[in-house]
N, CA, C and O atoms as a GROMACS GRO file, in nm:
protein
  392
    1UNK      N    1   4.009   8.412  -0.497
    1UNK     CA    2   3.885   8.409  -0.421
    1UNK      C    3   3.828   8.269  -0.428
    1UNK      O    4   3.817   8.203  -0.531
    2UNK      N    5   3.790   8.229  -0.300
    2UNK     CA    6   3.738   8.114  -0.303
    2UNK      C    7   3.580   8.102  -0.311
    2UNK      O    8   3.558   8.201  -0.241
    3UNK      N    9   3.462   8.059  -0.342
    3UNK     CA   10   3.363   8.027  -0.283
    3UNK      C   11   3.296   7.958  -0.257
    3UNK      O   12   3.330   7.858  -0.320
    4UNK      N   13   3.194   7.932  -0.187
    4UNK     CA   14   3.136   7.832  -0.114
    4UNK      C   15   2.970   7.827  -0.133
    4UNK      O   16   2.895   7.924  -0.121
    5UNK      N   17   2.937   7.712  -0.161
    5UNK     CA   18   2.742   7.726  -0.196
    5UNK      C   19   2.751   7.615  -0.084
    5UNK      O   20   2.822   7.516  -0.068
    6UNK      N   21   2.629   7.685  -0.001
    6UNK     CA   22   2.561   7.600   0.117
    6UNK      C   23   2.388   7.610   0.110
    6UNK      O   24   2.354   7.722   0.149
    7UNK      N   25   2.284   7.533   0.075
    7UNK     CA   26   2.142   7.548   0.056
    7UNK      C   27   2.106   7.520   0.154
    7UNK      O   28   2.134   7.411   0.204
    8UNK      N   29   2.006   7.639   0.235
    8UNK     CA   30   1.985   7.636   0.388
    8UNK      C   31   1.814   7.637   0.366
    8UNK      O   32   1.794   7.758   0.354
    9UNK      N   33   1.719   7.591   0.358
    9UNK     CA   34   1.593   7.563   0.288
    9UNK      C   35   1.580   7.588   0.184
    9UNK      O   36   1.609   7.515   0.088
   10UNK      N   37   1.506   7.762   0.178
   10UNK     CA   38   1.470   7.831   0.087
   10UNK      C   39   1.577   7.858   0.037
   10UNK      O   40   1.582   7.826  -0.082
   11UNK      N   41   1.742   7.940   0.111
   11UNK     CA   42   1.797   8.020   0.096
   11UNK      C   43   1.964   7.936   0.007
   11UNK      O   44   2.015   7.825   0.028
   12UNK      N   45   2.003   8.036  -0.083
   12UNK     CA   46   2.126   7.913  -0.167
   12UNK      C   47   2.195   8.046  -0.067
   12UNK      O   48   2.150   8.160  -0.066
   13UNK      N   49   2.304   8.001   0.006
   13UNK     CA   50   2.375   8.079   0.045
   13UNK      C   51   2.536   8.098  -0.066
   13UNK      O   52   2.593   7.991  -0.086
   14UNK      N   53   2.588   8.199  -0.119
   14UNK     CA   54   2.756   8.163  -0.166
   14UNK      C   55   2.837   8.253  -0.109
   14UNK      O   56   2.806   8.369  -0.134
   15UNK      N   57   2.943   8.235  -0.030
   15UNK     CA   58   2.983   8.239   0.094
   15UNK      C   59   3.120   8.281  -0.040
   15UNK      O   60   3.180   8.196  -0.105
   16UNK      N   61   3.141   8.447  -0.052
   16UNK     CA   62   3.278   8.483  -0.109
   16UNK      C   63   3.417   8.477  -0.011
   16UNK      O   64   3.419   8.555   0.084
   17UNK      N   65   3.502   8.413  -0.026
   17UNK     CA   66   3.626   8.477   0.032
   17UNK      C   67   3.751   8.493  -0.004
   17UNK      O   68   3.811   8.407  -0.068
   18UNK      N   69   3.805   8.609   0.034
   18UNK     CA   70   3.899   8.627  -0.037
   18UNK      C   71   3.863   8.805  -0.127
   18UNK      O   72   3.746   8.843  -0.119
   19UNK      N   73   3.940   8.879  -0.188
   19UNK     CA   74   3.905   8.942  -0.287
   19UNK      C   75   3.780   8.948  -0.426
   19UNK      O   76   3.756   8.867  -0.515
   20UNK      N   77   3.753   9.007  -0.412
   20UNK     CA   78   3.647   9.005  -0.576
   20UNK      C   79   3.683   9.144  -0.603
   20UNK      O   80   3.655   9.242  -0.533
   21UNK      N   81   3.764   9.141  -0.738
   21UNK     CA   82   3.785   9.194  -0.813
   21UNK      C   83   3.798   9.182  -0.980
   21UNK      O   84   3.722   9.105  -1.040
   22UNK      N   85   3.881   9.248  -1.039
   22UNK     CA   86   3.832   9.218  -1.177
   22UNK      C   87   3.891   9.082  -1.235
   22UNK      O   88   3.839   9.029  -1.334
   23UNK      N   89   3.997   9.031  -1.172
   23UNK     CA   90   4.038   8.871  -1.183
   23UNK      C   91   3.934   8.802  -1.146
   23UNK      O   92   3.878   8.727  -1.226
   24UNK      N   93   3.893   8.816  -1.016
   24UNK     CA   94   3.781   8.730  -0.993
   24UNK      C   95   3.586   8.706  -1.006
   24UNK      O   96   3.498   8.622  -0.996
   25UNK      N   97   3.615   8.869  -1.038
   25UNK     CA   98   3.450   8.833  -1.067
   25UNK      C   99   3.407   8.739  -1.175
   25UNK      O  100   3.317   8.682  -1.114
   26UNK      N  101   3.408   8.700  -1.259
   26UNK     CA  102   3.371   8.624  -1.342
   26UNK      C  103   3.355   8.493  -1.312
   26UNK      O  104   3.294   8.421  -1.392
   27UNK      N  105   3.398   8.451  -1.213
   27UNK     CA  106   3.373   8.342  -1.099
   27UNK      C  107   3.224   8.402  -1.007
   27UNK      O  108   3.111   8.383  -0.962
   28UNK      N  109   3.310   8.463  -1.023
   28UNK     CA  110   3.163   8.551  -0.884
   28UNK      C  111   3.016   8.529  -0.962
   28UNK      O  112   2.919   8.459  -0.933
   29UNK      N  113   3.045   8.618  -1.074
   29UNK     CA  114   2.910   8.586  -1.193
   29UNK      C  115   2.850   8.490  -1.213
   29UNK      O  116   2.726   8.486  -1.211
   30UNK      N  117   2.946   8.366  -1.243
   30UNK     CA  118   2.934   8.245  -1.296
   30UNK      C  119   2.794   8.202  -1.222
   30UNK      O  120   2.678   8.193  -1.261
   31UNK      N  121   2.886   8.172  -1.044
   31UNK     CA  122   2.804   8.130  -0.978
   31UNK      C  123   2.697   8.156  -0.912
   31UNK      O  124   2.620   8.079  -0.855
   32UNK      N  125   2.694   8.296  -0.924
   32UNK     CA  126   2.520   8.397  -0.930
   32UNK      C  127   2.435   8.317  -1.036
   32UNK      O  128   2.324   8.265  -1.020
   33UNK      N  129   2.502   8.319  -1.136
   33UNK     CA  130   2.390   8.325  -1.228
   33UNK      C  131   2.345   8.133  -1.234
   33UNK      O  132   2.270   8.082  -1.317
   34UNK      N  133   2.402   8.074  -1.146
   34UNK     CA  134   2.412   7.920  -1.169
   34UNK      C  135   2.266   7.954  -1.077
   34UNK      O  136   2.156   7.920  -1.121
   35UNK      N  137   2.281   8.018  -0.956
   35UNK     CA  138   2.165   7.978  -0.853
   35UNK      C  139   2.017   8.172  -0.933
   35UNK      O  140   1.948   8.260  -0.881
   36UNK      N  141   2.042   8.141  -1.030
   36UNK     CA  142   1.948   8.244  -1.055
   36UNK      C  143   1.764   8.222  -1.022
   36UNK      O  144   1.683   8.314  -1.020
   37UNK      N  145   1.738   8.092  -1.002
   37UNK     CA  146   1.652   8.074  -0.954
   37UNK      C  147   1.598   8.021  -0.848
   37UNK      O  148   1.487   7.970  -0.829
   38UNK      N  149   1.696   8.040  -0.777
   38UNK     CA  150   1.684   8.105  -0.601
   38UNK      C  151   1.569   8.151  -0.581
   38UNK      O  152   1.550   8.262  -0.632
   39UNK      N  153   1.439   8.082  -0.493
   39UNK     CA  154   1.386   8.238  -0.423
   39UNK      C  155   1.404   8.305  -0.342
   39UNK      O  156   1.312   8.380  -0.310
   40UNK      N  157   1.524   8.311  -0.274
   40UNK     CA  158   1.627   8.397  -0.167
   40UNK      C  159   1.809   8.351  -0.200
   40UNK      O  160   1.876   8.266  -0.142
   41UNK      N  161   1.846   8.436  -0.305
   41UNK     CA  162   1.978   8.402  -0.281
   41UNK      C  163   2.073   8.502  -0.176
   41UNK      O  164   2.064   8.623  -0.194
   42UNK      N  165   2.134   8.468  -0.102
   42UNK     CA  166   2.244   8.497  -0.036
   42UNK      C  167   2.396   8.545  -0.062
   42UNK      O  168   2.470   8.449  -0.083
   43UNK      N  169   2.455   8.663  -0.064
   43UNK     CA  170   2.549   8.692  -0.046
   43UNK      C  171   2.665   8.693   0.084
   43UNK      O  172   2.712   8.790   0.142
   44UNK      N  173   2.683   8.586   0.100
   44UNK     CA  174   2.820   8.604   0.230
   44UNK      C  175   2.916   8.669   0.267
   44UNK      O  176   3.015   8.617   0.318
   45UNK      N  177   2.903   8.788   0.247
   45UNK     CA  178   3.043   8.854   0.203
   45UNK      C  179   3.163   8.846   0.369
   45UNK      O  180   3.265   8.914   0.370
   46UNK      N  181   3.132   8.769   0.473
   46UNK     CA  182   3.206   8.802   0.614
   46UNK      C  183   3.316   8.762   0.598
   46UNK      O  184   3.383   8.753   0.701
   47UNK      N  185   3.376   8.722   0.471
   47UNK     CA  186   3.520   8.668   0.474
   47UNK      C  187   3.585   8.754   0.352
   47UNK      O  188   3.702   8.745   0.316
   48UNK      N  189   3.503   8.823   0.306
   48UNK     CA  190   3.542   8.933   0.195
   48UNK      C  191   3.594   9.027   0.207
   48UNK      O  192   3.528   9.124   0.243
   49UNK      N  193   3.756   9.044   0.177
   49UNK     CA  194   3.876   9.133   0.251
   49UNK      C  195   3.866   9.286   0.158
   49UNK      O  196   3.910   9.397   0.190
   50UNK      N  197   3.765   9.234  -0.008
   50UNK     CA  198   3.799   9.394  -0.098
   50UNK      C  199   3.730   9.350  -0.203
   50UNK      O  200   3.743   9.241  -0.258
   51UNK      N  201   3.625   9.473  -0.243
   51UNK     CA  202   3.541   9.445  -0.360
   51UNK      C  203   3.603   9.587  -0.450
   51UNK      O  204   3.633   9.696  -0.400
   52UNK      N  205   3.611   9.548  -0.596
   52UNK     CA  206   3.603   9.631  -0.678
   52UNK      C  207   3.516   9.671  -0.751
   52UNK      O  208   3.410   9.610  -0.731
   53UNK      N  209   3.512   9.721  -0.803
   53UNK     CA  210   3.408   9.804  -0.906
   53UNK      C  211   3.357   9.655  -0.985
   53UNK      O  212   3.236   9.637  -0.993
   54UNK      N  213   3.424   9.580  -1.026
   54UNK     CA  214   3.407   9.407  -1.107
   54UNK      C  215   3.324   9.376  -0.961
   54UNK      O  216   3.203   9.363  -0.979
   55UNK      N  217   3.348   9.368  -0.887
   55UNK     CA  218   3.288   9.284  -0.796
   55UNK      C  219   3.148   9.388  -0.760
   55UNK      O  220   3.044   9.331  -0.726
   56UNK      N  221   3.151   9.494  -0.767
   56UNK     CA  222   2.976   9.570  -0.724
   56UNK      C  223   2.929   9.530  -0.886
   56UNK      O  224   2.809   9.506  -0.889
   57UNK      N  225   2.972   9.523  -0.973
   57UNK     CA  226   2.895   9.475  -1.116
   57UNK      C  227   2.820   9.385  -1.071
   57UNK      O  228   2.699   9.409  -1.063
   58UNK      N  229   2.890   9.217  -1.017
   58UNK     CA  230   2.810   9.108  -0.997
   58UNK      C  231   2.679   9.125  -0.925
   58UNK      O  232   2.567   9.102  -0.970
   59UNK      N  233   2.715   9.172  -0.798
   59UNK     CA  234   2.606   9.196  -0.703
   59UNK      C  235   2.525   9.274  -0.784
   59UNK      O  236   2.421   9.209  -0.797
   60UNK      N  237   2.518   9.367  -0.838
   60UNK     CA  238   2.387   9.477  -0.893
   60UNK      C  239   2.340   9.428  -1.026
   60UNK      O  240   2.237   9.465  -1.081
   61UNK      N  241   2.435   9.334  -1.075
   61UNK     CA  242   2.346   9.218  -1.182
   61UNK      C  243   2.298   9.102  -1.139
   61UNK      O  244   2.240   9.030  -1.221
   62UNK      N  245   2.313   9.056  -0.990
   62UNK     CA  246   2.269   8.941  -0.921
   62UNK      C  247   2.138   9.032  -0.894
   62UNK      O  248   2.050   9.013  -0.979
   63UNK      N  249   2.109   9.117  -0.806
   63UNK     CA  250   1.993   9.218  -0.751
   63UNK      C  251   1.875   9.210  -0.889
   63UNK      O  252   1.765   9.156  -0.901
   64UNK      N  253   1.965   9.294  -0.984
   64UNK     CA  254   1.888   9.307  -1.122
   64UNK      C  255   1.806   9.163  -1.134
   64UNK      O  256   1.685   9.174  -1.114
   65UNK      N  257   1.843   9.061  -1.158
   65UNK     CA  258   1.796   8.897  -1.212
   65UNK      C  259   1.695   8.853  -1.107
   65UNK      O  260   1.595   8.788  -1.136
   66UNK      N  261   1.728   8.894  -0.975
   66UNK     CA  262   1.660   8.857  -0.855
   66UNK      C  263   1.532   8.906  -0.826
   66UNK      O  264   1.436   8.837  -0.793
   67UNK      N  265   1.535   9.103  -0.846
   67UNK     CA  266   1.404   9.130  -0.852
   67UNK      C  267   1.339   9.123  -0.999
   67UNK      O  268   1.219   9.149  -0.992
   68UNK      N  269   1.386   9.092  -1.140
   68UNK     CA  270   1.309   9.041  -1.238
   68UNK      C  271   1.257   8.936  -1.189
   68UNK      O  272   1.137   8.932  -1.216
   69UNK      N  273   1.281   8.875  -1.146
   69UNK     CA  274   1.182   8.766  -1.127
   69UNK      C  275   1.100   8.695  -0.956
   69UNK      O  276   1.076   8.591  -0.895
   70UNK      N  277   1.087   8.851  -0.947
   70UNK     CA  278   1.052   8.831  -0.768
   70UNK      C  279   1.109   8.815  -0.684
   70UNK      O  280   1.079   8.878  -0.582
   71UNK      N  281   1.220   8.725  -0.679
   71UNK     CA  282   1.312   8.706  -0.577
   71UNK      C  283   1.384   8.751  -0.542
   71UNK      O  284   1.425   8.845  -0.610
   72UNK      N  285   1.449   8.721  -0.423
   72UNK     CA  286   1.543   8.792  -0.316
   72UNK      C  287   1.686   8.771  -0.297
   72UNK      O  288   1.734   8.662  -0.264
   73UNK      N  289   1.770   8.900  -0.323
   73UNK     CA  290   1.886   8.931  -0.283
   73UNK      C  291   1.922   8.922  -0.187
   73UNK      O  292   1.822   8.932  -0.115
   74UNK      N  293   2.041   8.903  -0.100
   74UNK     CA  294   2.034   8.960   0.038
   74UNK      C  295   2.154   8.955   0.077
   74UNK      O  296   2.208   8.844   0.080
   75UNK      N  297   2.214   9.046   0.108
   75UNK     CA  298   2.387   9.025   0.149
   75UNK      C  299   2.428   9.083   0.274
   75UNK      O  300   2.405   9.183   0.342
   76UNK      N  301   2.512   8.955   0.276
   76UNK     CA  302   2.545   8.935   0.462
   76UNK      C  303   2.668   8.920   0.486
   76UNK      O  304   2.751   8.850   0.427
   77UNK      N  305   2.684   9.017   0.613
   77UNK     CA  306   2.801   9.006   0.687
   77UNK      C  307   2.920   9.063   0.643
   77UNK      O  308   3.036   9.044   0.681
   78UNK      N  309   2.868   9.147   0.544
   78UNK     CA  310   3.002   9.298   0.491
   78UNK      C  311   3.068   9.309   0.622
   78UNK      O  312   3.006   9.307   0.728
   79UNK      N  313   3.212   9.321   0.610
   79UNK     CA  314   3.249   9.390   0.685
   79UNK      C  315   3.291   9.552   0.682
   79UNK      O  316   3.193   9.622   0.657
   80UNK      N  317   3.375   9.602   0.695
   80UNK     CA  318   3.382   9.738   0.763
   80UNK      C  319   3.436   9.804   0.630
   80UNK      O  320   3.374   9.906   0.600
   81UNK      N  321   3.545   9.767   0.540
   81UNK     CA  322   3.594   9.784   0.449
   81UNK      C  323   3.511   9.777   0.346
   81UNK      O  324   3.495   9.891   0.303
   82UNK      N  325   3.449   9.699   0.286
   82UNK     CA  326   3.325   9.668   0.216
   82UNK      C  327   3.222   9.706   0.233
   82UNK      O  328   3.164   9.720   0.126
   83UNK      N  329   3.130   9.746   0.362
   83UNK     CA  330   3.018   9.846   0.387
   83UNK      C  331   3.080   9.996   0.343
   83UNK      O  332   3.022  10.066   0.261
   84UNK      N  333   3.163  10.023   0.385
   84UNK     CA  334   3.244  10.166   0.353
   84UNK      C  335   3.223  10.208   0.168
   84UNK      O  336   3.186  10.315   0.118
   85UNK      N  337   3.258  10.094   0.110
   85UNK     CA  338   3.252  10.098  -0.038
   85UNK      C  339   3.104  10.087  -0.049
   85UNK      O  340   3.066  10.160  -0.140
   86UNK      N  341   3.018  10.030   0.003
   86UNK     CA  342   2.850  10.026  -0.029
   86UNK      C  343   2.750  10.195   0.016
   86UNK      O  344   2.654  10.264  -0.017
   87UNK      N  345   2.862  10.185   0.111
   87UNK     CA  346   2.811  10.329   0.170
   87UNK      C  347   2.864  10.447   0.045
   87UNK      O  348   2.777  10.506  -0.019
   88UNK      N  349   2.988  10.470   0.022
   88UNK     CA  350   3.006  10.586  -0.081
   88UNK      C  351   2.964  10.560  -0.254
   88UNK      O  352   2.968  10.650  -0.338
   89UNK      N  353   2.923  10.420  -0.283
   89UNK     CA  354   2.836  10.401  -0.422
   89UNK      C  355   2.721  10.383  -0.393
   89UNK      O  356   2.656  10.324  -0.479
   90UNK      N  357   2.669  10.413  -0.302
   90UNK     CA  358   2.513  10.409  -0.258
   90UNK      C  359   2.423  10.264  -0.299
   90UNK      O  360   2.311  10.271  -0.351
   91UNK      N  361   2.488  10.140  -0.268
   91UNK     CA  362   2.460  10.051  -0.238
   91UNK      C  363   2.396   9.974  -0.172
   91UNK      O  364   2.334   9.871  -0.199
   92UNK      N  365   2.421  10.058  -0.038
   92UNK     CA  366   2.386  10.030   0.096
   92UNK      C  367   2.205  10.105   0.091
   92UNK      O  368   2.128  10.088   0.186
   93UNK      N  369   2.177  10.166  -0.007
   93UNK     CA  370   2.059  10.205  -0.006
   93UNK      C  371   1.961  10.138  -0.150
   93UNK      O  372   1.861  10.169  -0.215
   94UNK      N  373   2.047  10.049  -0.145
   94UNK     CA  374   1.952   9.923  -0.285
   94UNK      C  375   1.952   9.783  -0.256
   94UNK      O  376   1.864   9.704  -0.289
   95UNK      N  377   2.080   9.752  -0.176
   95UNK     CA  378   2.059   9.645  -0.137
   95UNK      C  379   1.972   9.602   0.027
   95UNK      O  380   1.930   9.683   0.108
   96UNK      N  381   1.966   9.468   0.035
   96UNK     CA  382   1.906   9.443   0.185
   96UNK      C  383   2.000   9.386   0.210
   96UNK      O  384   2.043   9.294   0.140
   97UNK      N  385   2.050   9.424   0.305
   97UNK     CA  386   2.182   9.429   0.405
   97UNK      C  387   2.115   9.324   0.527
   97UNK      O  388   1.998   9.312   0.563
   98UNK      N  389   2.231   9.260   0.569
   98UNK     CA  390   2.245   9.182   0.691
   98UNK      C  391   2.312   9.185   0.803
   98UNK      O  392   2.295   9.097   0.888
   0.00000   0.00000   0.00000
């Protein structure tokens, strides 16, 4: 998995692609927790082919850190495979979707 940080004002965007799974989350983590004081961080997921259970960890400990301290989650551009997995762990009803 590759990723990508792009700072668009407010917003740190990190642009996943590729897999996040249990090889790769810890990358995934890393760089959540680098932009933890974001006041809008961004999830990119439109190039994200498969999340695992390692990879919904990051996101719902990115969410967790984000609303401790007021700020905003926000993940964008799931595709069809990956909304499917947000939809049956009920994800899709904690996160703010794009």
């Amino acid at each position: 998995m590759d990723i990508q940080k792009l700072e668009q004002g407010s917003e740190v965007v990190l642009k996943f692609i590729g897999r996040m799974d249990s090889s790769t989350s810890p990358a995934a983590e890393e760089a959540a927790v680098k932009e933890k004081e974001a006041e809008v961080l961004v999830f990119d997921l439109s190039e994200l082919s498969y999340i695992s259970s390692a990879g919904l960890r990051v996101i719902l400990s990115a969410q967790k850190r984000q609303m401790a301290a007021k700020h905003q989650l926000i993940v964008r551009g799931a595709g069809e495979t990956v909304m499917e997995i947000f939809e049956v762990t009920g994800f899709k009803d904690i996160l703010t979707l794009e």
